[in-house]
C-alpha positions in Angstrom: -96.8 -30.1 65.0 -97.4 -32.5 61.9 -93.9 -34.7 60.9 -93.8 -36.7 58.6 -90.2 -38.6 58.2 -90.4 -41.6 55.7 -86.8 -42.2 55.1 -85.4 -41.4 58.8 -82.3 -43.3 59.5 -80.3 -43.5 62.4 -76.8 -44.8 62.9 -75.1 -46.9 65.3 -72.8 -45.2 68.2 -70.2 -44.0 66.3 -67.3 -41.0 65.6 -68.1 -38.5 62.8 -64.3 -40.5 61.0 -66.4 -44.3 60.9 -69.8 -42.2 59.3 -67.3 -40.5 56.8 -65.8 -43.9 55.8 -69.1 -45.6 55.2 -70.4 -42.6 52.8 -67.1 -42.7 50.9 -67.9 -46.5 50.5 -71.6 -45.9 49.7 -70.7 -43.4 47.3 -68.1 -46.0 45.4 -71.5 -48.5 45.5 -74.0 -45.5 43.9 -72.0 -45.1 41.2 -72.3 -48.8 40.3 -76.0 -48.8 41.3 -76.2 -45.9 39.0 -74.3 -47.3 36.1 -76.2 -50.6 36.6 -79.9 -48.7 36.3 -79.1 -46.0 33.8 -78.1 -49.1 31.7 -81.6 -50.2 32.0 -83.4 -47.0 31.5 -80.8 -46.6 28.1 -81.6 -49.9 27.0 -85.9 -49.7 27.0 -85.3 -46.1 25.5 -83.2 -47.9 23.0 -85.7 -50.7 22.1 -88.6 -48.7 22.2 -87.1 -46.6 18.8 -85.7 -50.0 17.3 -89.0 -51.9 17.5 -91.7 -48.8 17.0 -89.3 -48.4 14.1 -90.0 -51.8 12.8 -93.5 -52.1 13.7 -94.7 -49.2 12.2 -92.5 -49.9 9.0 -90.1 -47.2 8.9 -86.4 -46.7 8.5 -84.0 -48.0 11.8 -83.1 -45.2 13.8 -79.4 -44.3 13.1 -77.7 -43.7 17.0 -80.5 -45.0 19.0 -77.9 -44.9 22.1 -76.8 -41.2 21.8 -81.0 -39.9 21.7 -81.3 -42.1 24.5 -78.8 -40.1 26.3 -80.1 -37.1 25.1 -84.0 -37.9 26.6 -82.5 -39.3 29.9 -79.9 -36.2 30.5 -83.2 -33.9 29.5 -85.5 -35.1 32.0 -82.6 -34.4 34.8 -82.3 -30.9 33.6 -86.1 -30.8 33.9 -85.9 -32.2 37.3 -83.1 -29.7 38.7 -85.2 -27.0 36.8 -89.0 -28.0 37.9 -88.0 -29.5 40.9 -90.4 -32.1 40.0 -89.0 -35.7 41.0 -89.2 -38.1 38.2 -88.6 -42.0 39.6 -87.3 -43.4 36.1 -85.0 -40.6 35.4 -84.1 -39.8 39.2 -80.2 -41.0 40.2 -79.5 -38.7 42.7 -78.7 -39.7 46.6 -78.8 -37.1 49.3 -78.4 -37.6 52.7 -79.1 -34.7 55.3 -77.3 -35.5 58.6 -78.5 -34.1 62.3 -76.9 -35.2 65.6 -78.7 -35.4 68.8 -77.4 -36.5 71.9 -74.7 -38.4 71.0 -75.9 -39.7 67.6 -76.1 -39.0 64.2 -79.2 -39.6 62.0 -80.2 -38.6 59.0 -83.2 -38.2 56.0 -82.3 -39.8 53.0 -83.8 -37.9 49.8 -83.6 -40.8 46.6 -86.3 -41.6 44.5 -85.0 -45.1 44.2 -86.8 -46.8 46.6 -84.2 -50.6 45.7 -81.3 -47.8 46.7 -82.7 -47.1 50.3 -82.8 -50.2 50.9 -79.3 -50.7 49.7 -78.1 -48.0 51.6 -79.5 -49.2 55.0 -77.9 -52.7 54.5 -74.8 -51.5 53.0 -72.8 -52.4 56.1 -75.2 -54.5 58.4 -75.4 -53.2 62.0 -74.2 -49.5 61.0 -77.9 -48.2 60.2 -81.0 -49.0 61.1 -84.8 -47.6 59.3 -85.7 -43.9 62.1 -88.7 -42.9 60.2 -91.5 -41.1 62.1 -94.6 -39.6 61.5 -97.7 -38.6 63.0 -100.4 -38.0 60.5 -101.2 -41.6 60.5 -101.5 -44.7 62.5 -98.2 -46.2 63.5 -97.0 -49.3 61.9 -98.6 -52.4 63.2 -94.7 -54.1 64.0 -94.1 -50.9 65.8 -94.7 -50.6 69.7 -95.9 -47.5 71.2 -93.0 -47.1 73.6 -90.4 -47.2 70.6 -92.7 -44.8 68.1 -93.0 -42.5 71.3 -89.1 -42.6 71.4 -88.9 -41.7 67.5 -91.2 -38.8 67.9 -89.0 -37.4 71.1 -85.9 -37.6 68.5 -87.3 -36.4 66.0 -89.2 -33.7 67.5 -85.8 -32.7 69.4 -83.9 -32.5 66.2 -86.8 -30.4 65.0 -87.9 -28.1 67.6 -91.3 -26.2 67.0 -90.0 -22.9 64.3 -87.2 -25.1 62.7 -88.5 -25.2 58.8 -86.1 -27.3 57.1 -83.2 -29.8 57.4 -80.7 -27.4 56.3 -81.5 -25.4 59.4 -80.5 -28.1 61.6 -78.1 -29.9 60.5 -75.3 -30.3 57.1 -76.3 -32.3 53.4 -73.8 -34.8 51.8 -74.7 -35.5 48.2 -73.2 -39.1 47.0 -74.8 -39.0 43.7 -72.7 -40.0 40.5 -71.2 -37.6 39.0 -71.9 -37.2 34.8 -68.4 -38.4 33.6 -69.5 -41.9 34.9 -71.0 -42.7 31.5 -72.5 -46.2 31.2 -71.0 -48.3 28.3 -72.6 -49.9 25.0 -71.6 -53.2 26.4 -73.6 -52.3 29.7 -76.6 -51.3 27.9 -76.8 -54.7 25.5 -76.8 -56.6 29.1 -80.5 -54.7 29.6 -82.2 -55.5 26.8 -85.2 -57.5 27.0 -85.9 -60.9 25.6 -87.8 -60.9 22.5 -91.0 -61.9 23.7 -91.0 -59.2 26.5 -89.9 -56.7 24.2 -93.5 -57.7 21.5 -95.4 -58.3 24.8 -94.8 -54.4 25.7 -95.4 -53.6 21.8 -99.0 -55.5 21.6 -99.9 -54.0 25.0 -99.4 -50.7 23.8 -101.5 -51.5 20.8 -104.6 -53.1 22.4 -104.3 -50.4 25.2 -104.8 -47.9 21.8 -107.4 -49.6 20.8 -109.1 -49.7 24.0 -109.4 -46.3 24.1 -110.2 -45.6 20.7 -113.0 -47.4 21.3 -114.3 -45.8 24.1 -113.4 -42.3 22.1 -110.7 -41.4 23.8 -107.9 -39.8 22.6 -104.7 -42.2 23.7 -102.1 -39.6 22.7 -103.7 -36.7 24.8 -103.9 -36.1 28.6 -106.1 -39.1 29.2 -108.1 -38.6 32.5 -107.4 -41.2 35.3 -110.8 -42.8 35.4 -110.7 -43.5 31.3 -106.9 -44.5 32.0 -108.0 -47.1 35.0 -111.0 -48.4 32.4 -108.7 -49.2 29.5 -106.5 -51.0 32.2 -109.4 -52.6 33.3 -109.4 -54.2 30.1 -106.2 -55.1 29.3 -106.6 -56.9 32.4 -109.2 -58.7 31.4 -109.6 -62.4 29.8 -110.7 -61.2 26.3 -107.4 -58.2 26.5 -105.2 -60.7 28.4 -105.8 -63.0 24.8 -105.7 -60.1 22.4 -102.3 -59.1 24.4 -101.0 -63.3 23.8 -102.4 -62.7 20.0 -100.6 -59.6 19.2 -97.5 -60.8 21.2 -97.0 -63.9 18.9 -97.6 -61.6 16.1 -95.2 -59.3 16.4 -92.5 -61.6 17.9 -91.9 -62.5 13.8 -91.6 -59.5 13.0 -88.8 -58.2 15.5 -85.0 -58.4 14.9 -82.4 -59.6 17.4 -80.6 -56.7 18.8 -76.7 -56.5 17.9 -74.4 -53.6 19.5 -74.1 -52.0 16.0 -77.9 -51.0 16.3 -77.8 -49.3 19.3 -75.1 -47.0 18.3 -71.9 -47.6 16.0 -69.3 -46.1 18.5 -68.1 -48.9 21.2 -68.3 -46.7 24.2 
């Protein structure tokens, strides 16, 4: 039977009341986490109008904050709808919890790979990485008596005919919930430094150009070899100086970033 566990976890001999209480803690730290990285995501939605704006001479966009919103709370509807994870919009945090002889373990399902890591440090000693599977070599750190023991686990929490997690054991969801909006202040925290903000402008640009040149269409479905070639190039010395060029370029042209531009409400 092929398993493949890539987020196993198991916890530290303990009563069902100490895994409740670290959850109920984790879940206080998500909603920070979340805050923290929504903030982010809002703020490069927000610059990307505000400086496409400027570059390509046009009026300022009016409530760059509340489209933001709108695009980000979109592609989680699309998510929950298509089932398709999306990493940049992704802020959920599941955990699906099994015992087996004597202790509990779990798969944690989060596209936020910073947030796993989180989670299995959040109180040091309580949970350790349990991930198993046998469709590939083992890790080279791992011996072959311990990945034998995961597979004996793991296998015994999922016995030959037992098709998903839900079968075997019970989910806890500690993702944020919506009201936890993220504030204007939060978002002016994110935004990028000037230079980063034109260096992301003029690779855009020479990345257009690139494939323009090689007569591809950059606003279609761009194939992954053509897509890997024009990278190629804005890798390269002579896209590596256009890139500095265009940079310095439009660095003059950019404005500082005040609250009032990204929306006019405070919250």
């Amino acid at each position: 039977m092929s398993i493949s566990i890539h987020n196993g976890v198991r916890f530290a001999p303990m009563g069902f009341s100490e895994v409740n209480e670290y959850l109920l803690s984790w879940r206080q730290k998500v909603i920070k986490l979340t805050r923290e990285d929504k903030a982010q995501t809002l703020a490069l939605r927000c610059v990307r109008q505000i400086d496409r704006a400027v570059f390509n001479e046009k009026e300022l966009p009016n409530n760059p904050l509340a489209k933001a919103y709108r695009e980000m709370e979109d592609a989680a509807d699309k998510i929950k709808k298509t089932k398709q994870r999306d990493p940049s919009n992704d802020f959920e945090f599941e955990l699906s919890f099994f015992v087996f002889e004597g202790l509990f373990y779990g798969i944690v399902y989060c596209e936020r790979s910073a947030w796993r890591k989180k989670f299995l440090n959040h109180v040091r000693g309580w949970t350790t990485d349990y991930s198993y599977w046998n469709n590939t070599d083992r890790p080279d750190r791992m011996s072959l008596r311990e990945w034998n023991e995961r597979e004996r686990v793991w296998c015994g929490i999922f016995p030959r005919g037992a098709s998903s997690a839900v079968e075997r054991g019970f989910s806890v969801d500690c993702t944020a919930q919506p009201h936890h909006r993220v504030k204007r202040a939060d978002v002016m925290r994110h935004i990028p430094d000037l230079r980063s903000r034109a260096s992301n402008l003029a690779k855009d640009l020479v990345m257009t150009e690139a494939m323009v040149k090689n007569e591809f269409d950059p606003y279609g479905d761009l194939p992954t070899f053509e897509y890997m070639k024009a990278m190629d190039f804005l890798r390269s010395d002579e896209g590596r100086e256009k890139v500095e060029h265009e940079t310095v370029r439009i660095m003059a042209m950019l404005p500082e970033i005040e609250p009032m531009m990204l929306s006019p409400m405070k919250g």
